[in-house]
N, C-alpha and C positions, 0 to 999 in steps of 0.2 A: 296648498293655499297660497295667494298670491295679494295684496293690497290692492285696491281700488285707485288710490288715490297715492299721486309721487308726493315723496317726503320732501320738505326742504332742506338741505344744509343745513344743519346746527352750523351759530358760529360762535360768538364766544361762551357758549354753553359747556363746548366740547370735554367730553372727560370729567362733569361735575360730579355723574352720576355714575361713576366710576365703571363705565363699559371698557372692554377691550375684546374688539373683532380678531376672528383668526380667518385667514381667507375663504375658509368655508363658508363664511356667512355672504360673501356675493354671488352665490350662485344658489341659495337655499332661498326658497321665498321668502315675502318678506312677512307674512304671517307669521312663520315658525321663527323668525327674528326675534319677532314682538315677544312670542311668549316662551320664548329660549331666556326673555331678561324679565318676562313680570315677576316679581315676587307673588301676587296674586293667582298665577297659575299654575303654583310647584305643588297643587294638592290634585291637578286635576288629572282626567283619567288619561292614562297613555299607550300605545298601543305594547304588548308586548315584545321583547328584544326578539329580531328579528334572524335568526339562526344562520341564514345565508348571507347577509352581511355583515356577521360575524365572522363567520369564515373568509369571505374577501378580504375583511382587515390584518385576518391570521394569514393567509396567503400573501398578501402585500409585506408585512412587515418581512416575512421570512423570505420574498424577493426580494428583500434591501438588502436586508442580513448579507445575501448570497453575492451581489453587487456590489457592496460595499468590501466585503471580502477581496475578493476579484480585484477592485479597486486599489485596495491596499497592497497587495501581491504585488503590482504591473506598476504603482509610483516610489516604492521603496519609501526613501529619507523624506520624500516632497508629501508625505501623509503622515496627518496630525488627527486622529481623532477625538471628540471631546472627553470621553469616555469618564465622567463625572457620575456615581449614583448619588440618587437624589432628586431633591426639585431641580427646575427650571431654572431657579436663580441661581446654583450653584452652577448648573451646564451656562448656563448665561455668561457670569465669571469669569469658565475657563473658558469659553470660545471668546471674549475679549482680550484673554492673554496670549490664546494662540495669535488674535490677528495685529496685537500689537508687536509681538516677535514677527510679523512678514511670513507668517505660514504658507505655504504655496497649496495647498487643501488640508479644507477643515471639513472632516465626516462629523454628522450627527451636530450643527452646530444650530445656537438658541441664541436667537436676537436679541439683545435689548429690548424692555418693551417700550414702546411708544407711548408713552401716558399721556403726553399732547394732544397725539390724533388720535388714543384710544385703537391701539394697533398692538397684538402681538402675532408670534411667531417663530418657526423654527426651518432651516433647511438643511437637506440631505446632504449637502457638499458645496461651499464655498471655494471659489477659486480666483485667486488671486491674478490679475491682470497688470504686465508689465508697468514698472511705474506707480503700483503699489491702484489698492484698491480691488474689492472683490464683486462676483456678480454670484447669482444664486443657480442652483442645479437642485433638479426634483427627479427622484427615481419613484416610477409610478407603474403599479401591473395592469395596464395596458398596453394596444397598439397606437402608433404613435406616427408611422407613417403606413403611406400605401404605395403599390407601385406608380412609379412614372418619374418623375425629374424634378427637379430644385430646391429641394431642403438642404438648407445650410449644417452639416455634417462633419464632427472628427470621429474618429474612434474613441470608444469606451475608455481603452487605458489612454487618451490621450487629449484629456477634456480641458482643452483650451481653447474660447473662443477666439482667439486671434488667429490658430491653424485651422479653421474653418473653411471648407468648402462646400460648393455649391454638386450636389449628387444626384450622381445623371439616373439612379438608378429607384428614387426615393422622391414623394412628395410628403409635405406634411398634411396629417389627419388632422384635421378644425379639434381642439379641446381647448372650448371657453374658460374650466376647470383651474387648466396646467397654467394659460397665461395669464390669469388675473392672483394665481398664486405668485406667480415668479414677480407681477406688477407688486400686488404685496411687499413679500421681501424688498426689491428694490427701494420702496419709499421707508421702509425700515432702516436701509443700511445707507440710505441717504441723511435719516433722522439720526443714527450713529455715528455720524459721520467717516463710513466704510466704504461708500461706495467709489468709484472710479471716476475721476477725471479728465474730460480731452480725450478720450477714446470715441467717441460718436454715439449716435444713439444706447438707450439703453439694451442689455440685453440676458438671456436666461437657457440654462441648458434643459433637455428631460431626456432621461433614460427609459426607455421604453420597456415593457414585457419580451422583447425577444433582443434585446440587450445588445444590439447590433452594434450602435453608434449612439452618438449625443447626439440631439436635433436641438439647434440652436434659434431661438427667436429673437428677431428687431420687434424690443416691444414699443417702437414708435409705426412701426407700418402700421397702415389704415387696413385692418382686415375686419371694424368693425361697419354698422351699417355709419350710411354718413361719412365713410372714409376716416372713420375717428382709429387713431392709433389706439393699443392695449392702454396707455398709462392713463389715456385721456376716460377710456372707459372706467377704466379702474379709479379713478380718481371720484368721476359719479355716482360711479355703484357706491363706493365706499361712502358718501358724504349722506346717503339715501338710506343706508343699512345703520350708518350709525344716527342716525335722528330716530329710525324708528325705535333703537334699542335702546337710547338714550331716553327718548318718552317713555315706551314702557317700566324701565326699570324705573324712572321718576313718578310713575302715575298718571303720568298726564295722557287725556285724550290718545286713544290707540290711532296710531298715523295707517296701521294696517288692518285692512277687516279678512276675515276668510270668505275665500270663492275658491271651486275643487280646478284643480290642473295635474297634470299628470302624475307629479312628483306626490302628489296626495297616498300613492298605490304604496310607498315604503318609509312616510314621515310619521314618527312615534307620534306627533299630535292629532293623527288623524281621526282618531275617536273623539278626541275634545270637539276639532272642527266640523266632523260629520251630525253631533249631536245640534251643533250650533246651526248648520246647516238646514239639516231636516226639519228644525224648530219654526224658520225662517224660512221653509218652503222656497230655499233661493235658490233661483235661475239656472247657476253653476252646478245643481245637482245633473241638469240634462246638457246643458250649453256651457262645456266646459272651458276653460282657459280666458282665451281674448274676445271668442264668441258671449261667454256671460259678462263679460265688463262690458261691451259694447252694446247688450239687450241691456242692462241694466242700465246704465246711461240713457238709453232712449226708454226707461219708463216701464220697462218690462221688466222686474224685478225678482218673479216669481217663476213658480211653475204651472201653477193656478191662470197667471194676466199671460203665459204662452201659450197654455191650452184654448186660450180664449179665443186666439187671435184664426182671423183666416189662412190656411194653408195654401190655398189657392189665392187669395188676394194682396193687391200691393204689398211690399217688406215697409215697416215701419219707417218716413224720409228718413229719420234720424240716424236709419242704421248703414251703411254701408252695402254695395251690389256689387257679385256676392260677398255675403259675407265669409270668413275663412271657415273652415270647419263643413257640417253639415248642411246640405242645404236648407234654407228656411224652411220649406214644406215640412222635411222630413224631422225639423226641430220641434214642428208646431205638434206633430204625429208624434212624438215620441214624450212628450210632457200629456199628450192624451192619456197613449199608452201610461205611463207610469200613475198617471192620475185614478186607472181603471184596476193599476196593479196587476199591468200583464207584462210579463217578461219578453216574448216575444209577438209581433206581429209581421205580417206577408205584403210583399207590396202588389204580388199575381193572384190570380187565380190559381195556377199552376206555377211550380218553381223547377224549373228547367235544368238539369242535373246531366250533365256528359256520360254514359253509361258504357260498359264494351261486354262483350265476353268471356275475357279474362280481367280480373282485375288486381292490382297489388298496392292496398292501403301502406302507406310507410312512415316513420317517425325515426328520428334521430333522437340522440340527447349524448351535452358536452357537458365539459366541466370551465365551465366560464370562455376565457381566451385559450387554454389549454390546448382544447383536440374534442373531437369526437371519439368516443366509446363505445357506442352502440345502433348498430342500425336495425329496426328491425320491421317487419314485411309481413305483412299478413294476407294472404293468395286466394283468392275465390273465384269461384267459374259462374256466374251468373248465366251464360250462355251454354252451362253443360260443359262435365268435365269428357276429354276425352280419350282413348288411353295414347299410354307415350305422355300426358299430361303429368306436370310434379304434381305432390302429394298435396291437397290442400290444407293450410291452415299456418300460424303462425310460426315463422325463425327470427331471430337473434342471430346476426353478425357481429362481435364484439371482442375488445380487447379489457385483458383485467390487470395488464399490467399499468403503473402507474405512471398518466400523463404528465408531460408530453412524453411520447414512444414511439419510435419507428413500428412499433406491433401494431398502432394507429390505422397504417397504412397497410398492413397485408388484412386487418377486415373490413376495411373500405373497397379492396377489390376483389373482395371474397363477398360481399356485398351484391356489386356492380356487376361483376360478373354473374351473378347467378338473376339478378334483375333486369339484365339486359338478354339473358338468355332464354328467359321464361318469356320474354316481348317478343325476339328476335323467331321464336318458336311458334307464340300462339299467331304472329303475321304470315309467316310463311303457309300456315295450315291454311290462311285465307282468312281467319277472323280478327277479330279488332282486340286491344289490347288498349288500359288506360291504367294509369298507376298515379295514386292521390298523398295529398299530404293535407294539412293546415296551415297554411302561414308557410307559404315556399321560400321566404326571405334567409330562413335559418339553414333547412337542407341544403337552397340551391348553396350559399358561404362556403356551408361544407363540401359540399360534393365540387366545387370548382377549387376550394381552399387545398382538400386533400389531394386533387390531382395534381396540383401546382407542386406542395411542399412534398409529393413522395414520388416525384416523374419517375420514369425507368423502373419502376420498382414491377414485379412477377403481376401480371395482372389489370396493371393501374392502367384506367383511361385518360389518354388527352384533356388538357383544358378544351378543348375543339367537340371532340364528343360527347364531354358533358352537357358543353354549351349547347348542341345540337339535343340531347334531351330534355333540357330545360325549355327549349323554345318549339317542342316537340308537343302539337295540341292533345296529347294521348296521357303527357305529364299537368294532372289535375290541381290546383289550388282552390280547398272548398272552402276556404277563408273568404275566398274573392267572391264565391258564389254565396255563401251565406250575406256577403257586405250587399250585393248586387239585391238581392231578390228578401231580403229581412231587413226588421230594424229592431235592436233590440237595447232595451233600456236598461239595463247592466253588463252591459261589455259584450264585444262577439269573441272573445278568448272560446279555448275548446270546452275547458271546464262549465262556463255560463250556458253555453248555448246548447250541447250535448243531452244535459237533462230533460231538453224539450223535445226531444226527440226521446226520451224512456232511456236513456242511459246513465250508468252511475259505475264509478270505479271500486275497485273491490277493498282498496285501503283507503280507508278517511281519511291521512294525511296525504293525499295523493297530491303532486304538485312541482313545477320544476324548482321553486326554493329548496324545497327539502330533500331533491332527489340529490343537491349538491353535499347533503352530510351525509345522505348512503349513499352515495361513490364514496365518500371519505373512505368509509368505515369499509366497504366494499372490498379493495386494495390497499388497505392498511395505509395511508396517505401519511397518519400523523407515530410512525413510527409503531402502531399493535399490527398485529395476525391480521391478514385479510379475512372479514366474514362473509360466509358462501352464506350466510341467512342473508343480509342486506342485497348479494348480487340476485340471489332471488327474489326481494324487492324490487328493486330494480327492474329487473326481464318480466315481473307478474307489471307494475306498472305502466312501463313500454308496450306491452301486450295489450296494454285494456285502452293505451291511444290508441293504436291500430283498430283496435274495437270499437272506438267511440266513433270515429271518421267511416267506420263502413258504417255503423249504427245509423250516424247524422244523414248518410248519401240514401241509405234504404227508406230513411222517413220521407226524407223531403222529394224522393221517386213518387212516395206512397200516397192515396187518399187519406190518412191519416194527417199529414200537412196542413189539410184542410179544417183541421180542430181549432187549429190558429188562424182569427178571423182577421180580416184583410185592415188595412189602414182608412181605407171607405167608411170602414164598420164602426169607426171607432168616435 
């Protein structure tokens, strides 16, 4: 959910209503603000706790654990951690007595709160800057840069921004996230009076998932739109987030309304706002994000006043050419559809589907930033098998040992090899060859990702002739063809769209959220027995994507297609 309408600055209101933001709250809508502080909304329905970001939280904490370890090994005497049980205000305490001794790093340390600006907060490693004064460090399990040049860089055991260089070897990854937390901190340990003077712009370190280096930021550069530095954003956000929490918890007029946006897919309020939603027949059920504030602004408020309009005729002046998102037509098509309560409709006659005679459906599945674990292939001769042909039907290339793992990489080209062989085969014989996925964004990652991080290894292909198979017309993306030739009114993920083709997975809880706690449990992740029942979850799972994607390509070949009537029709 996202508000409608900017909030003002509270000003001398601030902290009546006894708010205190933690940096999460400027990047969470400002819906889930409002009713993170109504008192009026602690009865209402919420979505159930979410099992796979649960485990990211357990995975992150226990990469700090490991970093911070690490940490303390590599500084000897110059590590103080706060190591206080208890509340906040106790850890609070002692990280003020560490920074009043001149600690040179403070692990685990809890900021003063801010009751003026209605601000708290905590960070993973304060560090101290010549001249007294500290700047804040965030250890976060992601990636944090990508290849190419100039992120400002020390080593890990050596995290001090003033040894900082500029690394030929590193760019920084964009996370909104990480700098409006470290802006955060900053105006905390400026309100504590902590922060550094006469060193230049402000600045903030982050430790990334592959724990390489500290990536250092100037949070005055202008990397926002506008040219606006981090503090200056952050200073907006913040004055925007706390008015609206400030109303809500006061009662007053909600400065935030709900409209669906993306983040809607894993916000515990999302049941409150959906019911609100569908009640209100708003706009943002079909025209999500910036595309529903901008029809709603111009008068179109509904789903009903967009089904109305012409698809073929002028766009509303009021709204913008084009607008971002979908196009108008297919927006006004798709509030039809939902209106008729049809999940899928066709924009041809016929839907046009890349066919060969050999074919090998394929799906992957990781464990977050980790690695890949499973490739698996599902082989069919449409064109007739012939002999000297492999066996058809479904394999599992996979590692069960637990990620990350160089084992990674011997069945990534136990994989590739045997995928490139069955190609490299059925062309030679003279026939055509075409091998499909869903959503090529994720294989291609991996299959470039793995050749990079396991070169030289028995098997492994080039980043060059992966890249060569990815831009190879024979490698299929039906994602793209379902986007091209359907429009469909709850999502084109595999799951939604599959069933309209007569397919259905053989476990109910089928899903990549939860295929992330059977791998847990798979490889014994959290310290039990690997269980061989979950790995066979798992490979029956991955089986039935490969199944689903040949399923979706046979339908939409088929006169069956045709059951789904056209957007004409509708």
């Amino acid at each position: 959910m996202i508000g409608d309408q900017a909030a003002p600055a509270s000003g001398d209101g601030a902290g009546r209503a006894g708010v205190l933001l933690d940096a999460g709250a400027l990047t969470r809508c400002r819906r889930r603000v409002h009713l993170d502080h109504d008192p009026s909304a602690a009865g209402a329905v919420r979505a159930l706790p979410d099992p796979a970001l649960e485990q990211r939280r357990a995975d992150a904490s226990e990469h700090r654990e490991r970093i911070g370890a690490a940490l303390a090994e590599a500084a000897g005497g110059s590590w103080h951690p706060v190591e206080v049980p208890g509340p906040a205000g106790a850890r609070a305490a002692r990280t003020a007595e560490l920074v009043a001794e001149g600690a040179p790093l403070i692990w685990d340390a809890v900021l003063p709160l801010d009751r003026g600006a209605g601000r708290r907060g905590s960070a993973d490693l304060l560090v101290r800057l010549p001249g007294g004064g500290y700047v804040p460090l965030l250890v976060v399990r992601r990636r944090i840069t990508d290849p190419g040049e100039g992120a400002r860089t020390t080593a890990v055991t050596d995290p001090f921004p003033q040894r900082a260089r500029t690394d030929p070897d590193r760019k920084v990854r964009s996370s909104p996230r990480d700098l409006l937390a470290l802006a955060q901190l900053t105006r905390m340990l400026e309100a504590a009076g902590w922060a550094p003077s006469g060193h230049g712009p402000p600045v903030g370190g982050v430790i990334g998932m592959d724990a390489d280096v500290v990536v250092w930021h100037d949070l005055a550069a202008g990397h926002w739109p506008g040219g606006r530095g981090t503090m200056a954003e952050y200073d907006a956000r913040f004055a925007d987030r706390r008015a609206v929490a400030e109303a809500a918890a006061a009662g007053r007029p909600a400065l935030a309304q709900p409209s669906r946006i993306t983040e809607c897919r894993r916000c515990p309020w999302w049941p409150t706002c959906e019911a609100e939603l569908e009640a209100a027949d708003d706009v943002s059920i079909v025209a999500h994000g910036e595309t529903g504030r901008l029809l709603r602004t111009a008068g179109v408020g509904t789903v009903a006043a967009l089904a109305e309009l012409d698809p073929a005729g002028p766009v509303p002046p009021e709204l913008p050419v084009p607008l971002p998102g979908p196009p108008f037509a297919d927006l006004v098509a798709l509030a039809r559809a939902r209106g008729q309560g049809r999940s899928v409709v066709r924009r041809s006659e016929s839907v046009p589907v890349p066919r060969a005679d050999v074919e090998v459906d394929v799906d992957m599945e990781s464990f977050g930033e980790s690695g890949a674990y499973l490739w698996g292939a599902l082989l069919t001769h449409p064109g007739g098998r012939r002999e000297g042909d492999a066996e058809p039907g479904y394999r599992a290339f996979a590692t069960w040992e637990p990620l990350p793992t160089s084992d990674e990489g011997r069945s990534f080209a136990e994989f590739w090899t045997w995928l490139t062989g069955v190609r490299d085969a059925t062309r030679a014989s003279g026939r055509t060859f075409a091998a499909y996925c869903y959503n090529e964004q994720a294989e291609n990652r991996w299959m470039l990702g793995s050749a990079a991080r396991f070169a030289g290894a028995p098997g492994m292909p080039s980043t060059v002739q992966v890249q060569a198979f990815i831009d190879d017309p024979g490698w299929v993306d039906l994602f793209a063809v379902v986007s091209r030739w359907f429009l469909c009114t709850h999502g084109k993920g595999l799951k939604k769209i599959a069933p309209a083709a007569g397919f259905a997975w053989r476990d109910p809880e089928a899903g990549g959220e939860n295929s992330m706690r059977w791998y847990r449990d798979a490889v014994g992740m959290d310290g039990g027995e690997p269980d061989a029942t979950q790995r066979e979850r798992l490979l029956d799972y991955n089986a039935d994507d490969v199944a689903a994607t040949h399923a979706l390509r046979e339908w939409m070949s088929s006169d069956r297609v045709r059951e789904v009537p056209l957007v004409t029709e509708l």
